[in-house]
N, C-alpha and C positions, 0 to 999 in steps of 0.2 A: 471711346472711353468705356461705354458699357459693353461692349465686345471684350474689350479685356479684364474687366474684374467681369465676366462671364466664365472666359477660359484661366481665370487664377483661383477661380472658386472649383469646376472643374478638376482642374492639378493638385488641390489641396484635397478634393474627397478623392480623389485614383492616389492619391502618396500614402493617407491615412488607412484606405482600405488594404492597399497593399502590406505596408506594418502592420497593420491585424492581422492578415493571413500570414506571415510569417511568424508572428509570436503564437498565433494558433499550431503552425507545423510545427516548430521547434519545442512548441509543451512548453511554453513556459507560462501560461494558462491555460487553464481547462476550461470551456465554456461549460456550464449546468448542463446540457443538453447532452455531452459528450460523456458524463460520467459512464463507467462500464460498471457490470457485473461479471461476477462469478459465483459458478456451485462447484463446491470444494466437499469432498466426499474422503472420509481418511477410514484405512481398514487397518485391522491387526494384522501386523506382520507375520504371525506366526499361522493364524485360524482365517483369516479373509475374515472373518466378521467387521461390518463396517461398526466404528468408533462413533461416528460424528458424520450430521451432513450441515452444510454451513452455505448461506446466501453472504455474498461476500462483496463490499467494494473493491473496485479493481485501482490501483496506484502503477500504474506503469509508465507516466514521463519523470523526469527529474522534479520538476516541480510538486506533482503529486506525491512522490516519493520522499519528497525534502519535509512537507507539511503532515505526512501521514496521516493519523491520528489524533493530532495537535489540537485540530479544528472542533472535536466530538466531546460530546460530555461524560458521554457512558457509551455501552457495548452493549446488547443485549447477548443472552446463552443464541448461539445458532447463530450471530454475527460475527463479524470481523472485516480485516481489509488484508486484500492478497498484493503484497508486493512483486512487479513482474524486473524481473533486470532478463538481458539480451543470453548469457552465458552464467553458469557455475564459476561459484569465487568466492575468497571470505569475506564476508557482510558484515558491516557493524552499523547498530542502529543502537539511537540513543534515546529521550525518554523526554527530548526540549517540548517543554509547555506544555507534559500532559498533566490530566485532572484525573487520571485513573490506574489504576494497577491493571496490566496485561500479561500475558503469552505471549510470548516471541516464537512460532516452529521455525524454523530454518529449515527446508526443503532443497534437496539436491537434483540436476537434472536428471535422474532416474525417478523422480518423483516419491524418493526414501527421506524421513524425517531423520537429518544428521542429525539435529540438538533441539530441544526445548528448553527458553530459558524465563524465568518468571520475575518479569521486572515491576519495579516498585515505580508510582508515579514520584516527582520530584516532592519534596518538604519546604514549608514557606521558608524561604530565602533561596531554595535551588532552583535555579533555572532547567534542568536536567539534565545539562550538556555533557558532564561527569558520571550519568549514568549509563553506560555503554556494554552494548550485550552484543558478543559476535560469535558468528557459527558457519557453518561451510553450505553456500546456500546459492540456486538460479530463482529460487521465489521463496518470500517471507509471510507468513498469514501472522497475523496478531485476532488475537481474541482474548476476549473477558479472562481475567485471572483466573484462576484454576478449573478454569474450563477445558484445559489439557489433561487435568487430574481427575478429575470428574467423570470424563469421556476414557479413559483408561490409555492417553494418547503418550507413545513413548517412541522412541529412537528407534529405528527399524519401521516402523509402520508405514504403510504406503497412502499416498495420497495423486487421488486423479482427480483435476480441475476443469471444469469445462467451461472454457473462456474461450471469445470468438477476439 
């Protein structure tokens, strides 16, 4: 009898561990430990003079991607979070349960700012699912609100990320 609620106790930690390690591969949580970074560096398109250099969280599974910025209170200048998707495509990203006004850049995979768009966080009764901002994009950075204007950051400009 104690041989077998040994090996049932056993089976239940190798089943359990195993469903962690699959919810870990598939993203659909991120452990703490696992967060990434990025340094995101954006120049003038026209003069190479750098714009901005930015320390960035990195949002590359669906889950992270889904929660974005939701989680944060604020942004500080020289912050942001870089969205990674696999390929170039049009992106639409919405504004659910922020507490902040952002920069949306939309980034092409030649690493050229298609669009910058300046969203408004949601108003008490909005959830901000209504608030939806799309642009032709293989990665998205969000930063502090007019932190795009500030920085002198426009359509054409180039941006090299270094993310491992």
């Amino acid at each position: 009898m104690a041989l077998e609620r040994v090996w049932s106790v056993l089976i239940a930690v190798l089943a359990v561990s195993l469903i962690g390690l699959l919810v870990l591969q598939l993203g659909i949580v991120t452990p703490p430990w696992a967060e990434s970074q990025a340094d995101v560096q954006v120049f003038d398109g026209d003069t190479g003079d750098e714009l901005a250099a930015l320390d960035v969280e990195v949002a590359d599974t669906p889950s992270e991607r889904y929660t974005g910025l939701s989680d944060h209170e604020s942004l500080d200048d020289g912050t942001g979070m870089l969205f990674v998707h696999s390929s170039e495509d049009e992106r639409t990203y919405v504004m659910r349960e922020m507490d902040f006004d952002i920069d949306i850049i939309f980034i092409g995979a030649d690493g050229e700012i298609t669009s910058i768009e300046h969203a408004r966080a949601p108003e008490p009764g909005e959830d901000g699912n209504d608030l939806q901002y799309t642009g032709q994009a293989k990665w998205v950075l969000e930063v502090p609100r007019g932190y795009a204007d500030d920085t002198g950051m426009d359509a054409g400009d180039e941006v090299v990320i270094d993310y491992e």
